[in-house]
C-alpha positions as CSV (number, residue, x, y, z in Angstrom):
1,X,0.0,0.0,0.0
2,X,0.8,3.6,-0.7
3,X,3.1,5.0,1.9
4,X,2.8,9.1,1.4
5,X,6.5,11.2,2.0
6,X,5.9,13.8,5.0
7,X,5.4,17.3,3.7
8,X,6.2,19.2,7.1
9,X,9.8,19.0,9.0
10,X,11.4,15.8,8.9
11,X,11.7,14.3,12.4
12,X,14.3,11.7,13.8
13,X,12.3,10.3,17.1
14,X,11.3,7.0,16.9
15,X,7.4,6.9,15.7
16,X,7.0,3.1,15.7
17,X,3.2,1.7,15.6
18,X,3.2,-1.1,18.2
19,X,0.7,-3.9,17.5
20,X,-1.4,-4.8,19.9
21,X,-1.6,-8.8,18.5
22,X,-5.3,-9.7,18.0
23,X,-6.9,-6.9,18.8
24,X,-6.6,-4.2,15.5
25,X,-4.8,-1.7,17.5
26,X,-1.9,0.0,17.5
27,X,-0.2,2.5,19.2
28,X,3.1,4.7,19.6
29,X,4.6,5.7,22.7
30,X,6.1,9.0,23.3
31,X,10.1,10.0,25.1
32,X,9.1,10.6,28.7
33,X,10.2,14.4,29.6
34,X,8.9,17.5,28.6
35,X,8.7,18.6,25.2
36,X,12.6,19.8,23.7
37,X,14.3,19.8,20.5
38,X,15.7,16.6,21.7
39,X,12.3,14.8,21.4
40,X,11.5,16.8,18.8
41,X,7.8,17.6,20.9
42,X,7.0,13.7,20.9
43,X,6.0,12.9,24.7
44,X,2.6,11.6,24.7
45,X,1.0,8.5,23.4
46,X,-1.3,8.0,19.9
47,X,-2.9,4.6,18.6
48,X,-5.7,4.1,16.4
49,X,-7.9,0.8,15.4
50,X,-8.7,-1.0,12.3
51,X,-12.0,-2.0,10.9
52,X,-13.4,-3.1,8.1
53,X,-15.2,0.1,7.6
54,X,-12.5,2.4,8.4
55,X,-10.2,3.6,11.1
56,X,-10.3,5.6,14.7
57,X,-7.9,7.3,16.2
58,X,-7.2,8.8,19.3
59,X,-4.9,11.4,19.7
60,X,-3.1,13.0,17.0
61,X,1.1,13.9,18.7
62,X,2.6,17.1,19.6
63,X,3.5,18.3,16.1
64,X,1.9,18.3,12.6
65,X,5.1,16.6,11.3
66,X,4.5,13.8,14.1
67,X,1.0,13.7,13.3
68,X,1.7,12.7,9.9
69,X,4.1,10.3,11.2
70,X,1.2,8.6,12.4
71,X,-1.1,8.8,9.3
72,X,2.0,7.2,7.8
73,X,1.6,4.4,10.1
74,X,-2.0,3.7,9.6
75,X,-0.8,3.4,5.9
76,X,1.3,0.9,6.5
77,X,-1.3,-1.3,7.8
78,X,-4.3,-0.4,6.2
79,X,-6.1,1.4,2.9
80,X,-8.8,1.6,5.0
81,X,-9.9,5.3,5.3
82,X,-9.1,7.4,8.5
83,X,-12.9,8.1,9.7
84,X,-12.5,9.9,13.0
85,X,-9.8,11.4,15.0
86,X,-10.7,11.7,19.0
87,X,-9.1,14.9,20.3
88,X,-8.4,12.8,24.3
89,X,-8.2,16.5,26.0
90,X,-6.8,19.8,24.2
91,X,-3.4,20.1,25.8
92,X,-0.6,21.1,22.9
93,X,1.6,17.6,23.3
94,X,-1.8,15.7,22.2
95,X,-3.4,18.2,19.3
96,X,-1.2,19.9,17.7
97,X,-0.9,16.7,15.2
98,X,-4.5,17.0,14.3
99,X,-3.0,19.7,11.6
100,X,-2.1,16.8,9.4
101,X,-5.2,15.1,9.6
102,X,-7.1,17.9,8.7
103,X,-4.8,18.9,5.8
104,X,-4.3,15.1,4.6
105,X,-7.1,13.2,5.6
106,X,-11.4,13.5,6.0
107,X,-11.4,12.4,9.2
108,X,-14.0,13.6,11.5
109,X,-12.4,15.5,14.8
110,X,-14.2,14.7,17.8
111,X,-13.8,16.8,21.0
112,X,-15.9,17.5,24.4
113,X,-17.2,20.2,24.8
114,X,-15.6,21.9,27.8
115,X,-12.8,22.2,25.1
116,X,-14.2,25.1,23.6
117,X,-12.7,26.9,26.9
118,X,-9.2,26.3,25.6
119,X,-9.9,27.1,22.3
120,X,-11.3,30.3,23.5
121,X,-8.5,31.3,26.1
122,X,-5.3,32.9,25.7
123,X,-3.7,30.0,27.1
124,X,-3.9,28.7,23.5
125,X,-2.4,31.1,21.9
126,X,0.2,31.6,24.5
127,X,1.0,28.0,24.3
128,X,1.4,27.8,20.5
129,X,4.0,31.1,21.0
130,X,6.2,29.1,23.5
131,X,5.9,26.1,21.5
132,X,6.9,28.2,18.4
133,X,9.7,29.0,20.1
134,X,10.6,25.9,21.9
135,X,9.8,23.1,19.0
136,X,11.3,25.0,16.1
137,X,11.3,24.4,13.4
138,X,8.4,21.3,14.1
139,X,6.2,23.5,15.5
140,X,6.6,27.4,12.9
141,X,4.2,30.0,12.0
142,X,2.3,27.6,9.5
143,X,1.2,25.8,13.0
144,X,-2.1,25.9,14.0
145,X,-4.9,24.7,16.6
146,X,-7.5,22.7,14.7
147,X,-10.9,22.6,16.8
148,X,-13.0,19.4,16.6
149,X,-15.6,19.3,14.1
150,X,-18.1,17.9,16.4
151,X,-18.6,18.2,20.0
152,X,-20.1,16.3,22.8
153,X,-21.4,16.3,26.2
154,X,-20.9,13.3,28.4
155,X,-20.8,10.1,25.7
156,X,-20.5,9.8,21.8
157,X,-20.5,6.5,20.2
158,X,-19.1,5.4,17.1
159,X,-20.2,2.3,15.7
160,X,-17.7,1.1,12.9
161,X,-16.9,-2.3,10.8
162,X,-18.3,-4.6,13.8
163,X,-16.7,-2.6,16.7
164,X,-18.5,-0.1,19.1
165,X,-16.3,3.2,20.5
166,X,-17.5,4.5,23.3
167,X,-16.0,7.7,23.9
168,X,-16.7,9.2,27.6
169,X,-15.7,12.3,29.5
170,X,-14.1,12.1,32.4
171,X,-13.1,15.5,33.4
172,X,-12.7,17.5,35.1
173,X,-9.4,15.8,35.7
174,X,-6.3,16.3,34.7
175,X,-8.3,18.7,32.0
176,X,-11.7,20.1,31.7
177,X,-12.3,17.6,28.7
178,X,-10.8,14.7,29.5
179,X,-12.1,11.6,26.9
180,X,-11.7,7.9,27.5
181,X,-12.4,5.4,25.1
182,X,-13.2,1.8,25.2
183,X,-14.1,-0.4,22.3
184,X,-16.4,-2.6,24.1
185,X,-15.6,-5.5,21.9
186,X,-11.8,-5.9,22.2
187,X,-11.8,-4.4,26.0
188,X,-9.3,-1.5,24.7
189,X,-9.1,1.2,26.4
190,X,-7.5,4.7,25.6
191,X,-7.2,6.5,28.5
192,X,-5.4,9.6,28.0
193,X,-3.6,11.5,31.0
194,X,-5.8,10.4,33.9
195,X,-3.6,7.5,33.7
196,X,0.0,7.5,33.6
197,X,1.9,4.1,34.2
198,X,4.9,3.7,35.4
199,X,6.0,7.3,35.5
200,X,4.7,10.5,38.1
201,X,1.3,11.9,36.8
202,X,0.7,15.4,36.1
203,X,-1.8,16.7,37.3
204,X,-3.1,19.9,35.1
205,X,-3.0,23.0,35.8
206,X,-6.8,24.4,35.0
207,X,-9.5,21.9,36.1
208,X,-8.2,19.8,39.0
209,X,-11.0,17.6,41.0
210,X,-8.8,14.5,42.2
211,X,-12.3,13.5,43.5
212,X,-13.7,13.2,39.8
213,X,-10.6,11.8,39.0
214,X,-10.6,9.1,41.2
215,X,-14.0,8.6,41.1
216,X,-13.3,8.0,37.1
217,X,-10.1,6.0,38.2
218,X,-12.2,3.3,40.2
219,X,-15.2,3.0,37.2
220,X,-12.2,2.2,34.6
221,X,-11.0,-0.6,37.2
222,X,-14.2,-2.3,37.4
223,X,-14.3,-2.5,33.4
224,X,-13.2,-6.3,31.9
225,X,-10.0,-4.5,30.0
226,X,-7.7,-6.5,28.4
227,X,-5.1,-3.4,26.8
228,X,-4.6,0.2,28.1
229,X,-3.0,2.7,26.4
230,X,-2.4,5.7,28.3
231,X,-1.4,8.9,28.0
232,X,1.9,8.9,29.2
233,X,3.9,6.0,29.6
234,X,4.1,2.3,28.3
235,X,1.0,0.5,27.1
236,X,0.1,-2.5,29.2
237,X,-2.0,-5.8,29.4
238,X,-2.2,-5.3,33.4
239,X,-4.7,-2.5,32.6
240,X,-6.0,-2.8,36.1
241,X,-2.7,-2.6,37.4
242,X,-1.9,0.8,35.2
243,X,-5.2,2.4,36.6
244,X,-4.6,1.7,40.6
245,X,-1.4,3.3,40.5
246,X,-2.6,6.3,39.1
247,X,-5.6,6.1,41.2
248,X,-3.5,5.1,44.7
249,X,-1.1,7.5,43.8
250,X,-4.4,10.1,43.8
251,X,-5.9,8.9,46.5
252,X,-2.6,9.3,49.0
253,X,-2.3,13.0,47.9
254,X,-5.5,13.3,49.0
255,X,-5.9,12.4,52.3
256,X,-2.4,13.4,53.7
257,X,-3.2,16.9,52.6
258,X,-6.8,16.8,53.8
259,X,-4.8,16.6,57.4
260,X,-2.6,18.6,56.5
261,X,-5.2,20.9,55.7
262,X,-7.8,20.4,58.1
263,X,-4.3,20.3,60.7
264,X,-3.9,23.9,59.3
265,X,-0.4,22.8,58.5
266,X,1.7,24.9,55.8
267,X,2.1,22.7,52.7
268,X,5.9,23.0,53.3
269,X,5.2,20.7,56.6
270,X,2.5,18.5,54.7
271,X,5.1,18.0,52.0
272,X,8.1,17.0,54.0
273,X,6.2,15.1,56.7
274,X,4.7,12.6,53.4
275,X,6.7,9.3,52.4
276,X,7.5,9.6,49.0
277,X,9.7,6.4,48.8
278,X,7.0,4.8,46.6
279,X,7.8,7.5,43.9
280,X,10.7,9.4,44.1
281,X,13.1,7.0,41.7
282,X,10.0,7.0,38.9
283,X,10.1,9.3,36.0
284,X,9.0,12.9,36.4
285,X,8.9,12.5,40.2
286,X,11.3,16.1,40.7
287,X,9.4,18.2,37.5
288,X,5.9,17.2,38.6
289,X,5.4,15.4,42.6
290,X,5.9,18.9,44.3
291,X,3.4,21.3,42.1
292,X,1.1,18.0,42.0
293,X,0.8,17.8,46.4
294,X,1.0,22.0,46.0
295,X,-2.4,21.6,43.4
296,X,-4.3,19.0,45.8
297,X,-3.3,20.6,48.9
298,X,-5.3,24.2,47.6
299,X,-8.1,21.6,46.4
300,X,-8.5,20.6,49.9
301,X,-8.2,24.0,51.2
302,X,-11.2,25.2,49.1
303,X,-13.2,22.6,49.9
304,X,-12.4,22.6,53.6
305,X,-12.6,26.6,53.9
């Protein structure tokens, strides 16, 4: 089958489609750090499925170029036309791919609708600016934010060659319009970031409820899932597994800065006095642990106060 060239900035990451054997899913898996001209902006996951009828996939990379890394993936394994593109949450290292498939492909973009908040917000555009400057020449002045084509509330399903999507939000998490979504037959799941395996979490910066989260967390664990793919991190068959650590790891920040809170201790005591031995060697652990306790300790002061 026809493998197209990549018209936008070549990139030298490695963009390889894992199969997932059996089930008509692939994915790719994204350098763990933050986005730098050494990862050339890719740090998040992407997969899509195959059907008879067409393809779905969720999340789209950090960069057009990387976005049409992936549509050069799906080539490789199918002729099959690319019907939708799920937009997991509008954060720049998951989106900024869907350029490609808007410019290459007739995919339908799918999105929540508490996404229109970003796309409204100067935290877009001050986003794409830093990422102009940051991801150069991957992310340039051609770059832009595609919005989804169709929005939804709490559940769209897609129903395609024998295979049932359904796509669920479950922010306000680590976003506003965090998606999951399952294909009910294989027991995939695409979880985006409110799970992170193996590696600290991050836990957003403009819609934080850890109690949603969690809440989200312990529906996912009582699903019969036989592959997650997250948003960070490396795919797993222990999908169970995947989802408690994020969701333990939640839960502990939660009640040691409830005390803490309710203790009207500092969050400089609340942080020192909490045994981080479970975490501190995982990856992430000194960018993210400290601004994640910081974000769930003012969560429990508003809620307490």
């Amino acid at each position: 089958m026809s493998v197209p060239e990549n018209p936008y900035e070549p990139v030298s990451v490695d963009v390889t489609a894992h199969e997932v054997e059996g089930l008509d899913t692939w994915y790719m898996i994204g350098i763990s750090g933050i986005p730098d001209p050494d990862n050339e902006g890719h740090t998040s996951n992407a997969g899509f499925v195959v059907t008879d009828e067409g393809v779905v996939v969720y999340d789209a990379l950090g960069t057009p170029p990387l976005g049409f890394e992936m549509i050069r993936r799906i080539r490789e394994v199918t002729d099959q036309p690319i019907k939708y593109v799920i937009a997991g949450h509008y954060h720049a290292d998951h989106i900024y791919g869907l350029q490609a498939f808007a410019d290459h492909t007739d995919a339908k973009i799918i999105g929540q609708a508490r996404a229109r908040d970003y796309l409204g917000g100067a935290g877009a555009v001050a986003r794409l600016e830093q990422r102009r400057g940051v991801l150069a020449p991957w992310v340039d002045e051609d770059t832009q934010i595609i919005p989804p084509d169709e929005f939804f509330e709490d559940e769209y399903t897609i129903r395609l060659g024998g295979k049932t999507f359904r796509c669920v939000h479950a922010g306000p998490a680590h976003s506003p319009d965090d998606i999951i979504m399952v294909v009910e037959e294989t027991g995939v799941v695409f979880a985006g970031d409110i799970v992170f395996d193996g590696r600290i979490p991050f836990l957003g910066d403009d819609a934080l409820d850890s109690e949603n989260w969690v809440k989200r967390l312990e529906e996912l664990m009582e699903m019969d899932l036989k592959f997650l793919i997250p948003g960070h991190g490396e795919a797993t068959d222990q999908a169970a597994r995947a989802v408690r650590f994020t969701r333990d790891y939640l839960v502990k920040l939660r009640e040691h800065m409830a005390v803490a809170v309710e203790n009207m201790d500092s969050f400089d005591e609340a942080y020192s006095a909490m045994d981080w031995s479970d975490y501190e060697d995982l990856p992430a652990f000194e960018q993210t642990n400290r601004s994640n306790a910081n974000a769930v300790y003012l969560e429990m002061e508003e809620k307490l106060f």
